[in-house]
LOLUM-192961 format. One line per field, with one value per residue (C-alpha): x, y, z; residue number from 1. Coordinates in pm, whole numbers, plus 50000, padded with zeros to 5 digits. Layout:
% LOLUM-192961
c1 c(X ...)
c2 c(Y ...)
c3 c(Z ...)
kelo c(NUM ...)
This chain:
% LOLUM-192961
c1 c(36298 36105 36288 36617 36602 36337 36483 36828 36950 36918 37135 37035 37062 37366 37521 37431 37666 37967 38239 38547 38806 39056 39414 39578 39697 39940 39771 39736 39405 39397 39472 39544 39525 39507 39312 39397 39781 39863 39651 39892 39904 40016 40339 40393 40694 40682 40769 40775 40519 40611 40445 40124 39821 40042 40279 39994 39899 40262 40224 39854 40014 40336 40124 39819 40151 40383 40157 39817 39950 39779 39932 39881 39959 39979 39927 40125 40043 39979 39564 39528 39836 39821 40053 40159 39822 39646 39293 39089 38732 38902 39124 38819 38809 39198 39196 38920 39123 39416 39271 39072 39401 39522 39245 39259 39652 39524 39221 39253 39202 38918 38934 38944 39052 39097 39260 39200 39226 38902 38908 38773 38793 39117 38991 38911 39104 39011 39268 39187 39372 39395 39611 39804 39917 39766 39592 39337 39007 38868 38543 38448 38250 38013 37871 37494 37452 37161 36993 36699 36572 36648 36647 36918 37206 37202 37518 37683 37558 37751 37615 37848 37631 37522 37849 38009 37754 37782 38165 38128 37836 38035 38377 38207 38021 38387 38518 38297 38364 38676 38823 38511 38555 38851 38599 38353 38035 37994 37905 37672 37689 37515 37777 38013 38342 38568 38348 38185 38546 38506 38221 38471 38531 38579 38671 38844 38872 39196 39189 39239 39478 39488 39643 39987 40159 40235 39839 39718 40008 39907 39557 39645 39705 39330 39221 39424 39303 38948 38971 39132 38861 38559 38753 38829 38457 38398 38127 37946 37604 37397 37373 37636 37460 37110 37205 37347 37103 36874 37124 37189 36816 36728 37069 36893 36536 36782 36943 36724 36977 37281 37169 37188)
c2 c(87659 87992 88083 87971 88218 88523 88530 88413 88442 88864 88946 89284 89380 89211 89409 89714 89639 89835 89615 89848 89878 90111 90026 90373 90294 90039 89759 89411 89378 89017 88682 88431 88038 87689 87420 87169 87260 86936 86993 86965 86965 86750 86896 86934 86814 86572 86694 87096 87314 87614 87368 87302 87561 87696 87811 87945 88156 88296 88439 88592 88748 88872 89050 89185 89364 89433 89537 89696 89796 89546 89443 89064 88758 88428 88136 87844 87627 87272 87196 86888 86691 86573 86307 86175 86099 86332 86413 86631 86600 86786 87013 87290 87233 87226 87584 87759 87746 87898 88141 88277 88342 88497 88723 88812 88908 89112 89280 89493 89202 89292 88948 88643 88406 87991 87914 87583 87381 87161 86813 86731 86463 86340 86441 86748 87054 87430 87672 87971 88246 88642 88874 88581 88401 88064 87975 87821 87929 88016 87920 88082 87846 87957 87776 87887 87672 87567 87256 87191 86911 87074 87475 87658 87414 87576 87456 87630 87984 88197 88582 88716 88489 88796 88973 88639 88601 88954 88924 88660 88782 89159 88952 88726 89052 89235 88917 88851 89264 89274 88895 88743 88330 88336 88275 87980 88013 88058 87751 87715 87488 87378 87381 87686 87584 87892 88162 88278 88435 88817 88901 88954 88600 88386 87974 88025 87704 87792 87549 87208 86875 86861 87220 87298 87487 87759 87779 87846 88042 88275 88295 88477 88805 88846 88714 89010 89266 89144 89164 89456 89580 89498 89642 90019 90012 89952 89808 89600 89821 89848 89561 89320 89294 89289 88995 88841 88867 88683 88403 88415 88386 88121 87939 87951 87760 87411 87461 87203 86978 87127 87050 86739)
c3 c(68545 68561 68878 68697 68413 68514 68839 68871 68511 68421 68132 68115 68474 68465 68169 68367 68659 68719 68805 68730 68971 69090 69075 69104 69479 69420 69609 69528 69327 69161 69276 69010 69129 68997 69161 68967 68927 68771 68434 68138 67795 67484 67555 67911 68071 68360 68720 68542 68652 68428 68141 68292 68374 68672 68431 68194 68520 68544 68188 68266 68598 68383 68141 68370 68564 68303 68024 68246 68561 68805 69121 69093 69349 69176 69438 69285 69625 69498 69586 69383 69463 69855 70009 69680 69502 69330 69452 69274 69458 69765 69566 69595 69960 70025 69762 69961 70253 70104 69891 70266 70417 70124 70061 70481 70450 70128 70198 69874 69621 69395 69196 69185 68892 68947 68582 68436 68128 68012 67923 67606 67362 67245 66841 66969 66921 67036 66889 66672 66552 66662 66486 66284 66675 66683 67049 67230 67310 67659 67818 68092 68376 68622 68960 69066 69390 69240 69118 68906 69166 69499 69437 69574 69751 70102 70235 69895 69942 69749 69793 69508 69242 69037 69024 68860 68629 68518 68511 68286 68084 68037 67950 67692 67532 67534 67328 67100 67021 66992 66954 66761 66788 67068 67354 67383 67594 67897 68105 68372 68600 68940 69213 69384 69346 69463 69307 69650 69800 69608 69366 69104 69056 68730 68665 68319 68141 67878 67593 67667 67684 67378 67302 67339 67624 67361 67209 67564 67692 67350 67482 67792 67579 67435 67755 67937 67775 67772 68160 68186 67946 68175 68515 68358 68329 67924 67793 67485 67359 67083 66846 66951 67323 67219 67026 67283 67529 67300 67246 67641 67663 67406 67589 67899 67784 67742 68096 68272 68087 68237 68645 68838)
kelo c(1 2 3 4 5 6 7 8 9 10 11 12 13 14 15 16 17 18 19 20 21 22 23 24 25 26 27 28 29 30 31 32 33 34 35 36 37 38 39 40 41 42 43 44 45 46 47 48 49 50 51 52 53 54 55 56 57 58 59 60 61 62 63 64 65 66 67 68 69 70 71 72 73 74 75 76 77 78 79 80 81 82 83 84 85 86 87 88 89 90 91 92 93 94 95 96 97 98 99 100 101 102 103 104 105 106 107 108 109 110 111 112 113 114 115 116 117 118 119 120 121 122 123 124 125 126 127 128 129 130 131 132 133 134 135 136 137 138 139 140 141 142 143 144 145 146 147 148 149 150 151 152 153 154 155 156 157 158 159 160 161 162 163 164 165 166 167 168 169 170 171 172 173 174 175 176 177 178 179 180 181 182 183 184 185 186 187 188 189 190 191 192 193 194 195 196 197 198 199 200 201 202 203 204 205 206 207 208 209 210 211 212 213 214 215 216 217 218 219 220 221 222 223 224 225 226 227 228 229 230 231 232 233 234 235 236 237 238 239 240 241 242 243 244 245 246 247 248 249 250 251 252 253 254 255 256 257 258 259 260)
């Protein structure tokens, strides 16, 4: 584990990274995407994608272009839902393709977001409230290509890992500022999923099955403005981070639990 958190793990360094952006030209800068499309919600309709996480994405793309002035692709291609069955375990594979061709046709893409919703159980509920608009809360998931039994997983080398975890880390330090109790954790986990593409990458995990369409939907507009926050360049100091960091730390010490 020392490798893990003195070496991998560097909240500090990691607060210190600029990861603004410059959108002045125009050019398409984010690409929004869903894995797993077919994720729902206690309301979802059947067969009607604008009430699942797809649709969720169409809100986050409406307001990151409307309201902040971000040229945005959303790539509603279906990754999880192949010749009639669904198939999760090679949605990843079956995304990373797509998202490569999309990112070659757009060179200019800064970042990358795969929107989710987490499955929890069916008694539990993540919603909370900002500015009197009842939503979900967000948890945003990390892959380190590592595990605590075999190091580093070679044939998952992703060579953006530090500029996700400092997306996440500077996003998580940004809520907690200005949307205390709409975010989560963050959650670490062994394995790359699509986070290797563009070192601005994020897996956002937006409430849950058992939220409403509307909760999550709601959760897009804190979540907006926290990334649009952490790519004009501001950032979390003074008390609020150094407290963090030691909760970061103290967070990492129980990882060993976390990888297979």
């Amino acid at each position: 584990m020392t490798d893990l958190t003195e070496n991998m793990l560097r909240p500090s360094e990691f607060i210190d990274k600029n990861l603004s952006i410059d959108k002045s030209d125009g050019k398409p800068k984010i690409l929004i995407f869903n894995t797993h499309s077919q994720e729902g919600f206690t309301d979802t309709v059947e067969g009607d994608a604008s009430t699942t996480i797809v649709g969720v994405g169409d809100y986050l793309t409406e307001l990151l272009v409307n309201k902040y002035g971000y040229n945005v692709i959303h790539d509603n291609t279906v990754y999880d839902y192949v010749d009639g069955k669904l198939d999760r375990s090679k949605a990843y594979t079956y995304a990373e393709n797509g998202i490569a061709r999309i990112l070659e046709e757009n060179p200019t893409i800064e970042v990358v977001i795969d929107l989710h919703r987490d499955g929890v159980a069916d008694t539990t509920h993540l919603v909370t409230e900002v500015d009197g608009k009842s939503m979900a809360k967000v948890m945003f998931f990390n892959g380190l290509s590592y595990s605590k039994v075999n190091g580093d997983i070679a044939y998952l080398y992703n060579p953006y890992r530090d500029d996700n975890l400092a997306m996440s880390l500077q996003m998580q330090l940004l809520g907690e500022a200005y949307y205390p109790g709409f975010l989560r954790r963050i959650y670490i986990n062994a394995y790359r999923y699509c986070l290797h593409e563009r070192g601005r990458s994020m897996l956002i995990e937006a409430g849950a099955q058992t939220n409403t369409f509307e909760e999550v939907k709601n959760a897009m507009e804190p979540l907006a403005d926290i990334l649009d926050k952490m790519l004009s360049g501001e950032k979390v100091i003074g008390v609020c981070s150094a407290l963090y960091i030691g909760l970061y730390r103290i967070i990492l010490a129980f990882l060993k639990c976390v990888f297979v």
